[in-house]
N, CA, C and O atoms as a GROMACS GRO file, in nm:
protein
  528
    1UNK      N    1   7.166   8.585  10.156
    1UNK     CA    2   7.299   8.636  10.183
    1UNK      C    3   7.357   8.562  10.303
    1UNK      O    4   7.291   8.551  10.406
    2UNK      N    5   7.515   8.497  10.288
    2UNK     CA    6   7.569   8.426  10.398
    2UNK      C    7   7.672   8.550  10.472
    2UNK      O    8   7.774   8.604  10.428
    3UNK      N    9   7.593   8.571  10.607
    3UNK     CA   10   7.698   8.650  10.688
    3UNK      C   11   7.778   8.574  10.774
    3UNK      O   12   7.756   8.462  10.818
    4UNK      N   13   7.862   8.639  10.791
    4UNK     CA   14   7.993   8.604  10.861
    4UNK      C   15   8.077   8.683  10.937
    4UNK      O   16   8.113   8.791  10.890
    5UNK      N   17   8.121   8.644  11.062
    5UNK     CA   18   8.142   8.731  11.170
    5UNK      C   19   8.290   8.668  11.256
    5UNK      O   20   8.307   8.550  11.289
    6UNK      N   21   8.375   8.768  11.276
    6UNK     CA   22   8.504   8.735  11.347
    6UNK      C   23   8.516   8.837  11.435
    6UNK      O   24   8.468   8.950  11.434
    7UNK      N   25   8.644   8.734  11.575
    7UNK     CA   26   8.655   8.883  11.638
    7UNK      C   27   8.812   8.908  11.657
    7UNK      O   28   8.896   8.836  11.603
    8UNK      N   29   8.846   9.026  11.746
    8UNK     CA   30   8.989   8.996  11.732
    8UNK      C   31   8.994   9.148  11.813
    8UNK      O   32   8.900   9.206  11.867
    9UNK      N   33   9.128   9.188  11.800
    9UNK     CA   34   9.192   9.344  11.846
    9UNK      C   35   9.254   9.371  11.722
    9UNK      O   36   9.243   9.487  11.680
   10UNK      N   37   9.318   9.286  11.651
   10UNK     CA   38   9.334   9.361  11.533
   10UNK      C   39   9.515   9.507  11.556
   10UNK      O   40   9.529   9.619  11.507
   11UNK      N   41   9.569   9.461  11.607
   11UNK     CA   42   9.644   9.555  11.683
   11UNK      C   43   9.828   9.516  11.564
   11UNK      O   44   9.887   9.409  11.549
   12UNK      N   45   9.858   9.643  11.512
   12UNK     CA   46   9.966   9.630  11.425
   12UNK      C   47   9.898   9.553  11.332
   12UNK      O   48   9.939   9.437  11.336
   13UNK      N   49   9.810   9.571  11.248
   13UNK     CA   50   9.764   9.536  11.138
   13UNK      C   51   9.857   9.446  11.018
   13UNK      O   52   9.881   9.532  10.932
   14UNK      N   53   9.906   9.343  10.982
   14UNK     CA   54   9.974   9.295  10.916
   14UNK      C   55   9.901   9.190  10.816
   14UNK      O   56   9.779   9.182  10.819
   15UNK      N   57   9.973   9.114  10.732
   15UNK     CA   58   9.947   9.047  10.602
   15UNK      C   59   9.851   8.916  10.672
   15UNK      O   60   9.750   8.869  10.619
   16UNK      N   61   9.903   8.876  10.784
   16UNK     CA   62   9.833   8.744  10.852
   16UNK      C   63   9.700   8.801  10.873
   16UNK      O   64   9.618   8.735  10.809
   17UNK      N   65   9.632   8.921  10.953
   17UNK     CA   66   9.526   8.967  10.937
   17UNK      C   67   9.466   8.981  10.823
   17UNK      O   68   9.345   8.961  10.815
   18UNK      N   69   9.524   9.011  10.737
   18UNK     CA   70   9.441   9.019  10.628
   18UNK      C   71   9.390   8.909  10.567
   18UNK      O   72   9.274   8.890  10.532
   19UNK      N   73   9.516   8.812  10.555
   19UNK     CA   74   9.475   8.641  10.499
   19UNK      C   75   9.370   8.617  10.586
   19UNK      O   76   9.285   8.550  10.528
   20UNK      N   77   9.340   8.642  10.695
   20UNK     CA   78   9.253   8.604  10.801
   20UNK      C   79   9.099   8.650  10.729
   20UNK      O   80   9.010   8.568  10.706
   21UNK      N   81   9.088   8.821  10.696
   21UNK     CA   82   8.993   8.878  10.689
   21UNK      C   83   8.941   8.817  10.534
   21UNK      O   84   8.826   8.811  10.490
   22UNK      N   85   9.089   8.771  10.463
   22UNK     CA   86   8.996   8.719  10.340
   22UNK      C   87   8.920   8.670  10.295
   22UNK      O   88   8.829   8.688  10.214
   23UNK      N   89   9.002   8.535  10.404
   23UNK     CA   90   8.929   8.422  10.402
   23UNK      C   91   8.807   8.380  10.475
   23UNK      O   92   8.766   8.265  10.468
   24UNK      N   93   8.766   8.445  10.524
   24UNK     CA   94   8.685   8.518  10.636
   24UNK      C   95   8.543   8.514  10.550
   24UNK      O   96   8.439   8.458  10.584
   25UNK      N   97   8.573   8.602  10.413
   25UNK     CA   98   8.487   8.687  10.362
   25UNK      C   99   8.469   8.625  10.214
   25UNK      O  100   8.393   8.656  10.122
   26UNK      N  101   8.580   8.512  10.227
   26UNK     CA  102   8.521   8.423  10.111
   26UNK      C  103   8.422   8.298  10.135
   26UNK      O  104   8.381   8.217  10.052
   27UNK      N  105   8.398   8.305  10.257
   27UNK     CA  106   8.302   8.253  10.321
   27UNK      C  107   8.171   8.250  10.283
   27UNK      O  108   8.104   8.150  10.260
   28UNK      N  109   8.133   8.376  10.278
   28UNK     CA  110   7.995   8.458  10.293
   28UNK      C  111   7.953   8.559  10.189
   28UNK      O  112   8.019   8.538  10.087
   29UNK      N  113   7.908   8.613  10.181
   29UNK     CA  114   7.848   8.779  10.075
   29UNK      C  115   7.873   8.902  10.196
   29UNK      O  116   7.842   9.020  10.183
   30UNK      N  117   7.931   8.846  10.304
   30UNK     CA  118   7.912   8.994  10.407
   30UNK      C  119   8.005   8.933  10.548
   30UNK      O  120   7.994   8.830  10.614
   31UNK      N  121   8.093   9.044  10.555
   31UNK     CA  122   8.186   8.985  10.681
   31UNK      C  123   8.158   9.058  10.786
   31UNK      O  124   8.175   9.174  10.748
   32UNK      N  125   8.114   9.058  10.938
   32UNK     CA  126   8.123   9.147  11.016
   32UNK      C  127   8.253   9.138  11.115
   32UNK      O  128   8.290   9.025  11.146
   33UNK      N  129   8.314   9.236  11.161
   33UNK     CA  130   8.426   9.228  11.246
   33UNK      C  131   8.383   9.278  11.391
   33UNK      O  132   8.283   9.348  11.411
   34UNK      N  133   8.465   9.236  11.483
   34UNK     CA  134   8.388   9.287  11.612
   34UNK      C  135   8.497   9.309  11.665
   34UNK      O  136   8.559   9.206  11.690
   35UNK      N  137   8.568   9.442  11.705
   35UNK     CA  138   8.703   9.484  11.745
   35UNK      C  139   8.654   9.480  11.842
   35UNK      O  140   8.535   9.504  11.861
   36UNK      N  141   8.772   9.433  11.964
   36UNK     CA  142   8.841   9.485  12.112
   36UNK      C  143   8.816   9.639  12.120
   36UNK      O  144   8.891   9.717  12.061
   37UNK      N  145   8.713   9.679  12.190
   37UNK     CA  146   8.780   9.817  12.278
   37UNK      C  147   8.866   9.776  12.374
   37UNK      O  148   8.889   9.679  12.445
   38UNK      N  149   8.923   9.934  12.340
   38UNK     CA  150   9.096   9.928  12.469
   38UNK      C  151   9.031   9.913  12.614
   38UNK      O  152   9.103   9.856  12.696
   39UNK      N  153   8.906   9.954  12.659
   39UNK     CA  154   8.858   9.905  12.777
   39UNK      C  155   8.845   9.766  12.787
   39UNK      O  156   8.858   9.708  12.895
   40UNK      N  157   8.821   9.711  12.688
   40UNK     CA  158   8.795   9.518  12.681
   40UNK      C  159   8.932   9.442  12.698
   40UNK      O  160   8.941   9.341  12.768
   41UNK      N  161   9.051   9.505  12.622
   41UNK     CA  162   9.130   9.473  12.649
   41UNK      C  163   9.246   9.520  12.760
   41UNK      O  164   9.348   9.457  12.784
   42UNK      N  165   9.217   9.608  12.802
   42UNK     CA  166   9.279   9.653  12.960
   42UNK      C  167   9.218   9.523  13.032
   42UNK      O  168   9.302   9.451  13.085
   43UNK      N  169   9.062   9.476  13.042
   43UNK     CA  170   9.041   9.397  13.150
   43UNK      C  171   9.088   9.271  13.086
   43UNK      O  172   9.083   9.168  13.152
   44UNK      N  173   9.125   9.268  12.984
   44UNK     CA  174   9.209   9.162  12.967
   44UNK      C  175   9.395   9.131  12.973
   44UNK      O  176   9.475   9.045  12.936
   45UNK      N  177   9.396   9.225  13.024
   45UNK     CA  178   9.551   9.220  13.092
   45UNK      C  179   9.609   9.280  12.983
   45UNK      O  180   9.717   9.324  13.022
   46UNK      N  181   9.588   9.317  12.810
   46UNK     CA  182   9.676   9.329  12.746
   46UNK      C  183   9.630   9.571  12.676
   46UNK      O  184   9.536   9.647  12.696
   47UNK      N  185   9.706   9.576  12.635
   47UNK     CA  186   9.703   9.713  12.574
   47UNK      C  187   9.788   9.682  12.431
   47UNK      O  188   9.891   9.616  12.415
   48UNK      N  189   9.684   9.773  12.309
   48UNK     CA  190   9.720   9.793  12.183
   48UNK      C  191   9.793   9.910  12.158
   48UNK      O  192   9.770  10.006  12.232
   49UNK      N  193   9.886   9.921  12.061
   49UNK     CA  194   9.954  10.010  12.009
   49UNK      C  195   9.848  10.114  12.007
   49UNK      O  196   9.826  10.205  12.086
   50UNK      N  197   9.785  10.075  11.891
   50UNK     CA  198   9.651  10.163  11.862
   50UNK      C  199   9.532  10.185  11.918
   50UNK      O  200   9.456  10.094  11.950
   51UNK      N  201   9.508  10.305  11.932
   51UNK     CA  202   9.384  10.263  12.005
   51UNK      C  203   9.242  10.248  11.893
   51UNK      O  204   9.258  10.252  11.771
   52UNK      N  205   9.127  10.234  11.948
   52UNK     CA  206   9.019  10.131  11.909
   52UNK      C  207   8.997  10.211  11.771
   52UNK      O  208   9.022  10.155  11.664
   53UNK      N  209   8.957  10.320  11.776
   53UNK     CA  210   8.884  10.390  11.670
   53UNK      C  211   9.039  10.410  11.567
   53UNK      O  212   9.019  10.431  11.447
   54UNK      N  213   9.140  10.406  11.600
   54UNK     CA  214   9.245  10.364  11.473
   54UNK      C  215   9.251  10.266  11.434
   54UNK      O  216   9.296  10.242  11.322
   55UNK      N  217   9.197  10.155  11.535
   55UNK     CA  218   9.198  10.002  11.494
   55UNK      C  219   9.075   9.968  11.389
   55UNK      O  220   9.064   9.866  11.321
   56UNK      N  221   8.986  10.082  11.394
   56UNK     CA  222   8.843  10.036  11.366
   56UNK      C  223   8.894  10.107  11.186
   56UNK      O  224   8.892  10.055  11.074
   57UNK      N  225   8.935  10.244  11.237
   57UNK     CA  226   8.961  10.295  11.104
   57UNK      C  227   8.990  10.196  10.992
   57UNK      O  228   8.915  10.151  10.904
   58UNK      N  229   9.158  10.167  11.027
   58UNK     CA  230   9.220  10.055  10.953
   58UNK      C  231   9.118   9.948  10.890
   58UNK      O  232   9.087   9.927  10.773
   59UNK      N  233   9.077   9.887  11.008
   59UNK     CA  234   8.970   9.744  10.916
   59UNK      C  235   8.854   9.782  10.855
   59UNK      O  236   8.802   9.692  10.790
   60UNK      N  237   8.793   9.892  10.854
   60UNK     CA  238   8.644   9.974  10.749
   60UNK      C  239   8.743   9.983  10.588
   60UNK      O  240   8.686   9.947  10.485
   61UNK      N  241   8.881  10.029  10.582
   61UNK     CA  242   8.948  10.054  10.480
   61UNK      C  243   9.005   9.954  10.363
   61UNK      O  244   9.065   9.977  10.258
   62UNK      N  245   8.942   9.784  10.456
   62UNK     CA  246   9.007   9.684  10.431
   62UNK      C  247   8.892   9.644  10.341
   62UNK      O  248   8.789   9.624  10.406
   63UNK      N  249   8.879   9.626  10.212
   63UNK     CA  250   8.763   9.591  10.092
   63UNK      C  251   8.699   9.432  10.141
   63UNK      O  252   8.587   9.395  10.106
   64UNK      N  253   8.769   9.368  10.208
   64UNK     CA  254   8.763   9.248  10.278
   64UNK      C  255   8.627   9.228  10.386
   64UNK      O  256   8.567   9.122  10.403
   65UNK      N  257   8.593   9.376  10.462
   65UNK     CA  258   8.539   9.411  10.602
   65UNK      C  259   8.395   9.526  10.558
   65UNK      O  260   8.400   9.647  10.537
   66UNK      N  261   8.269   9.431  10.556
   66UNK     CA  262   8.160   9.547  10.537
   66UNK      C  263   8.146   9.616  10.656
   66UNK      O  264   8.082   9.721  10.663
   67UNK      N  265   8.212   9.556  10.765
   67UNK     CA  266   8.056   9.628  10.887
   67UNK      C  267   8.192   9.556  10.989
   67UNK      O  268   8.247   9.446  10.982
   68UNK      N  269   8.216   9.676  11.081
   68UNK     CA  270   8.333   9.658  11.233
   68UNK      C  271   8.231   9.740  11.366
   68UNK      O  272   8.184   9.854  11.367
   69UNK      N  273   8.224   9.641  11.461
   69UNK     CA  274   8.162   9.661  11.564
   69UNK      C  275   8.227   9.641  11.668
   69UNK      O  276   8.339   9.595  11.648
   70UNK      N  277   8.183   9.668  11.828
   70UNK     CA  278   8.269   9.710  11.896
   70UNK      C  279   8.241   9.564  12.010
   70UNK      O  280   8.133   9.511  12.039
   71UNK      N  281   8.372   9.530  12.055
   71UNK     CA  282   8.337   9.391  12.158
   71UNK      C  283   8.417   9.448  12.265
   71UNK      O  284   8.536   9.480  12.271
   72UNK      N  285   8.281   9.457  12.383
   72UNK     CA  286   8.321   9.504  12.491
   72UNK      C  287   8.298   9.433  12.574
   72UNK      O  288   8.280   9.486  12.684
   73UNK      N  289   8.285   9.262  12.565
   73UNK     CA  290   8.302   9.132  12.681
   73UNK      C  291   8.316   9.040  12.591
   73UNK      O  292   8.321   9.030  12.469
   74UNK      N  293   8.324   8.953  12.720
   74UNK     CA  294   8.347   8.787  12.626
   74UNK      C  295   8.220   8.714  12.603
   74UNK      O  296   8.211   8.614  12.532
   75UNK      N  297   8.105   8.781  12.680
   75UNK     CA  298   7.965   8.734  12.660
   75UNK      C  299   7.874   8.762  12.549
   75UNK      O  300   7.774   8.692  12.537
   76UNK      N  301   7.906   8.892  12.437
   76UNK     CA  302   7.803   8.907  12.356
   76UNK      C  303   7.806   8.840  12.233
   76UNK      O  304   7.774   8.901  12.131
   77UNK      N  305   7.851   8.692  12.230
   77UNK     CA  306   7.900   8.651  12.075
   77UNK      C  307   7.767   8.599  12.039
   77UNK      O  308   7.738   8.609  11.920
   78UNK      N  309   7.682   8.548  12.116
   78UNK     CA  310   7.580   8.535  12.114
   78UNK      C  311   7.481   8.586  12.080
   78UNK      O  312   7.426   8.514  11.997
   79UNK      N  313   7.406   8.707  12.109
   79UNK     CA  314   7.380   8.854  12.087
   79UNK      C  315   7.415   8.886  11.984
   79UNK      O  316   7.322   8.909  11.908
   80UNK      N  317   7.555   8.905  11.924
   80UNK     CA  318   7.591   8.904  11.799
   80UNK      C  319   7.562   8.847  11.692
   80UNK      O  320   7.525   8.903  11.589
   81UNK      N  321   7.578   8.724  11.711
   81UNK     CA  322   7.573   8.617  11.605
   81UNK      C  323   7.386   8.668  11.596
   81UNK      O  324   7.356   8.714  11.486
   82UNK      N  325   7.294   8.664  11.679
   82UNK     CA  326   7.139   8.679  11.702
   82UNK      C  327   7.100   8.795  11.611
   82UNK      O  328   7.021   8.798  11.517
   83UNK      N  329   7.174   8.884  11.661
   83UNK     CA  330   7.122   9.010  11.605
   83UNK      C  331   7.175   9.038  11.457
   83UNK      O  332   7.105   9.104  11.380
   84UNK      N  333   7.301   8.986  11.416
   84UNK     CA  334   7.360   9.026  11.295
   84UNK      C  335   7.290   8.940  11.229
   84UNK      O  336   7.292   8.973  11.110
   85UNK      N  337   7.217   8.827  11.248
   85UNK     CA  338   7.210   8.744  11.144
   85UNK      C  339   7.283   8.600  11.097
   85UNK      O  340   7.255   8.538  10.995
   86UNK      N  341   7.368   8.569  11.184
   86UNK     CA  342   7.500   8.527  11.098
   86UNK      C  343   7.507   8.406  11.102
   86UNK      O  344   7.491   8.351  11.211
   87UNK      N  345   7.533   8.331  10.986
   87UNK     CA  346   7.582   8.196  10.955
   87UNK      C  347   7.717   8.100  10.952
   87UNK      O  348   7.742   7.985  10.914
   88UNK      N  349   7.789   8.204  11.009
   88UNK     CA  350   7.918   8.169  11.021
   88UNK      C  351   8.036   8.228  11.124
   88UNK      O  352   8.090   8.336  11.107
   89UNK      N  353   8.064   8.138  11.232
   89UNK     CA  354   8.147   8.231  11.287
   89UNK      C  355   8.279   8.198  11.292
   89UNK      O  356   8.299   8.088  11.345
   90UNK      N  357   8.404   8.275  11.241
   90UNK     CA  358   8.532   8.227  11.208
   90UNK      C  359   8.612   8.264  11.331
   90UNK      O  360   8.555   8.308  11.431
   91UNK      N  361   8.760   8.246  11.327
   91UNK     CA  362   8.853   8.261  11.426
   91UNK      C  363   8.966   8.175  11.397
   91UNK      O  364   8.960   8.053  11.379
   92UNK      N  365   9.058   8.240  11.394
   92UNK     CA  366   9.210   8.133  11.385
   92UNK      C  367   9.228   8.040  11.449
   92UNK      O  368   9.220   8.050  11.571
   93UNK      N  369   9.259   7.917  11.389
   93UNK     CA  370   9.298   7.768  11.496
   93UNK      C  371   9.339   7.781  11.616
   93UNK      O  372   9.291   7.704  11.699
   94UNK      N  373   9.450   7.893  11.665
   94UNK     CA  374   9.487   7.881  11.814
   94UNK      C  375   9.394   7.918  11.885
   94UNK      O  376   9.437   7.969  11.988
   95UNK      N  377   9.230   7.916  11.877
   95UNK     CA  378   9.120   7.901  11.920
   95UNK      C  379   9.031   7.805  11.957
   95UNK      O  380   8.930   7.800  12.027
   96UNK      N  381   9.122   7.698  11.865
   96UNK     CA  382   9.020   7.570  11.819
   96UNK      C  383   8.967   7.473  11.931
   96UNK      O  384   9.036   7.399  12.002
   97UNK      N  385   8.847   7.487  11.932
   97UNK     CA  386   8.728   7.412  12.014
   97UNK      C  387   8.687   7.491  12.081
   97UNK      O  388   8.568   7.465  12.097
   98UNK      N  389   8.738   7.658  12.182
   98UNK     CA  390   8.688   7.707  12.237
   98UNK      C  391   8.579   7.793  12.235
   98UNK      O  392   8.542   7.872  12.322
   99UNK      N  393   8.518   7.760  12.093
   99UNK     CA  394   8.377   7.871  11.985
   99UNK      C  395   8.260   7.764  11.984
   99UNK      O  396   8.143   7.788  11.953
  100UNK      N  397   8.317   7.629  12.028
  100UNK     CA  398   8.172   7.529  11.947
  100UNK      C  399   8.107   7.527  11.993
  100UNK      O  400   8.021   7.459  11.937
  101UNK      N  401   8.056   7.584  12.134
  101UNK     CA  402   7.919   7.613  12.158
  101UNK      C  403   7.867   7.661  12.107
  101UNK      O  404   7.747   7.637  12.116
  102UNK      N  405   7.912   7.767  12.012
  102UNK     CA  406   7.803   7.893  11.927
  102UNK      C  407   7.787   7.790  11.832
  102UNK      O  408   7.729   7.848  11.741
  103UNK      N  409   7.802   7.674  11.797
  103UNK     CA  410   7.774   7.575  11.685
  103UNK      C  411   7.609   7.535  11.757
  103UNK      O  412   7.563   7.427  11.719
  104UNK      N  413   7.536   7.605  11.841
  104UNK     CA  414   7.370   7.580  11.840
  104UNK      C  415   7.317   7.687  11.786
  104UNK      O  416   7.199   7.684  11.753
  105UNK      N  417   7.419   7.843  11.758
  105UNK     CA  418   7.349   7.971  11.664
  105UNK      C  419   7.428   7.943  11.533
  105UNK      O  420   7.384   8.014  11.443
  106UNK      N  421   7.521   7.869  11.495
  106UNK     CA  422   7.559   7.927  11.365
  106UNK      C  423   7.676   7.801  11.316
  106UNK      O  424   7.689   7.699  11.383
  107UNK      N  425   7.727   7.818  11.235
  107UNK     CA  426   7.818   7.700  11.173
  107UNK      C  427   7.967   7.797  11.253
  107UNK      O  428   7.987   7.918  11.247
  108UNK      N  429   8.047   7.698  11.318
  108UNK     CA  430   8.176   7.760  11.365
  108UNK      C  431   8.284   7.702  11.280
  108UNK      O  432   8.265   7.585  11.249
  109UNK      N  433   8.397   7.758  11.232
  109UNK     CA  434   8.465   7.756  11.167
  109UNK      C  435   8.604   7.828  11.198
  109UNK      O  436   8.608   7.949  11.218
  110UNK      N  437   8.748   7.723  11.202
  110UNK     CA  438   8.855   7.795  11.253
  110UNK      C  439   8.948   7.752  11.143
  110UNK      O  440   8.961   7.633  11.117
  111UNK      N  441   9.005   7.834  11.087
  111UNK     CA  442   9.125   7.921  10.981
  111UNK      C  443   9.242   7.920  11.057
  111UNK      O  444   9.266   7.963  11.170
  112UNK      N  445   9.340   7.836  10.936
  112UNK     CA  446   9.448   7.840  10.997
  112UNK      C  447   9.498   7.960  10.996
  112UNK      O  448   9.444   8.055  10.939
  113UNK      N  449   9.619   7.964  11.068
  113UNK     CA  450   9.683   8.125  11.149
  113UNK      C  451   9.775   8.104  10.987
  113UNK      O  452   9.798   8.004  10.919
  114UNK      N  453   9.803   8.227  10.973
  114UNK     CA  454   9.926   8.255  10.876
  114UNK      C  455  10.120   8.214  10.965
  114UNK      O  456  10.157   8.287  11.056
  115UNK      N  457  10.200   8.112  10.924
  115UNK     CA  458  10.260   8.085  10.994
  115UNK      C  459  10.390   8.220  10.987
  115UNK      O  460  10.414   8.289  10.888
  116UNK      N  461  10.443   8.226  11.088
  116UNK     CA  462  10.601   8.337  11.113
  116UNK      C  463  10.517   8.472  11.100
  116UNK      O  464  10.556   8.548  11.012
  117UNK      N  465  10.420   8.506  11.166
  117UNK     CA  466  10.391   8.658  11.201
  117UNK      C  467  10.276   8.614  11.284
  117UNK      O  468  10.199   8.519  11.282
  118UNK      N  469  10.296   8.729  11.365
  118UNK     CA  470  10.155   8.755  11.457
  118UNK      C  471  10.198   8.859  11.547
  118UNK      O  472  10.298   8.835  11.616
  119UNK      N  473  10.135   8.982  11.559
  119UNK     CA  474  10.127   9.126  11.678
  119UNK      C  475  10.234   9.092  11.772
  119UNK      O  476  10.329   9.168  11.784
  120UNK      N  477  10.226   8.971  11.846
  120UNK     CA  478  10.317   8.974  11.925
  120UNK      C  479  10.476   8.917  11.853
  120UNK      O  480  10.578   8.917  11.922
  121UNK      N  481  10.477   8.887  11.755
  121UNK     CA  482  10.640   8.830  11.705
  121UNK      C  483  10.687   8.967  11.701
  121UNK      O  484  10.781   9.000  11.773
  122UNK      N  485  10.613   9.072  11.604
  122UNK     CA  486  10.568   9.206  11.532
  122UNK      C  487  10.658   9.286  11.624
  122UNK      O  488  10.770   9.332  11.599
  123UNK      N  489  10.556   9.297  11.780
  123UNK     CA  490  10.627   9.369  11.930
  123UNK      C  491  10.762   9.338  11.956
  123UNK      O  492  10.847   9.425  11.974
  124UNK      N  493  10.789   9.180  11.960
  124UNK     CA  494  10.890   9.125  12.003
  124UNK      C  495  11.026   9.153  11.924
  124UNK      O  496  11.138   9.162  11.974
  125UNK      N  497  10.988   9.164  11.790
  125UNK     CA  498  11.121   9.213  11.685
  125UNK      C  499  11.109   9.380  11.695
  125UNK      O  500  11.186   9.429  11.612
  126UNK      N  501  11.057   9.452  11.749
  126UNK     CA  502  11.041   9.589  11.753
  126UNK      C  503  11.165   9.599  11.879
  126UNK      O  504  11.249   9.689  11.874
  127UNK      N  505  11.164   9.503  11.984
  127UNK     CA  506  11.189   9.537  12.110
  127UNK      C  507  11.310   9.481  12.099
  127UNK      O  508  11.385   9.499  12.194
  128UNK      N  509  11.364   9.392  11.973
  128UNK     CA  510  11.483   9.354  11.971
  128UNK      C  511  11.506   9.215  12.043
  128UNK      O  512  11.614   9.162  12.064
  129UNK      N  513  11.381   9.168  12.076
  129UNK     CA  514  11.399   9.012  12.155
  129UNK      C  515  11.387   8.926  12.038
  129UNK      O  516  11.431   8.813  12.063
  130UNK      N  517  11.340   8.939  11.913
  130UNK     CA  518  11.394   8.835  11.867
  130UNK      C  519  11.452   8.846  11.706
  130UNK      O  520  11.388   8.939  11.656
  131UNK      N  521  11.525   8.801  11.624
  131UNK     CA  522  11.575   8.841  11.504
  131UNK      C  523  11.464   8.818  11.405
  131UNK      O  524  11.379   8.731  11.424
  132UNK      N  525  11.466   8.909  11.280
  132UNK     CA  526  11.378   8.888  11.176
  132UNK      C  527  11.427   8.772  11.108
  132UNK      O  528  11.368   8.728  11.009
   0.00000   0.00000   0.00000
């Protein structure tokens, strides 16, 4: 079995996430997700609409997502990748090169972003800063 593992916050759930989680999971026989807690992301300067366990809800519901776990630093991808098993670790291009160290636990792999959406366009047309 090829596992496969992404991470993210996952925050306003939209169609680009999902293309994300698909492709993710056409990867492998088994996708793991590793959500942002709202504590992970407070120390990261940012706050979600939702909080974690609605965020977590949402992606368990997604046929795409066997198994959502909780990322509470920037240090356990390692640990992760170790303990899950995993042969693959994905992440959207506006990432690209900053994963290839984990290319000594696992094959790294970056997916293009879905273009004209992302959480923050999402916020930004909510708030009226920018037109649909």
């Amino acid at each position: 079995m090829k596992k496969v593992i992404t991470y993210g916050t996952f925050d306003l759930l939209h169609w680009g996430h999902i293309r994300l989680l698909e492709h993710a999971r056409q990867l492998g026989d088994h996708l793991t997700v590793v959500l942002s807690t709202d504590e992970f992301n407070q120390s990261k300067g940012k706050q979600a609409f939702h909080n974690y366990e609605q965020r977590k809800y949402l992606l368990e519901a997604i046929k795409h997502v066997d198994l959502v776990i909780p990322e509470t630093n920037w240090d356990q991808k390692i640990t992760d990748i170790q303990t899950n098993q995993i042969d693959i670790f994905v992440m959207g291009n506006d990432w690209e090169g900053q994963f290839d160290f984990l290319s000594d636990y696992c094959e790294v792999c970056y997916l293009m972003r879905t273009k004209n959406i992302s959480t923050t366009y999402i916020k930004q047309q909510l708030a009226g800063s920018v037109q649909a």
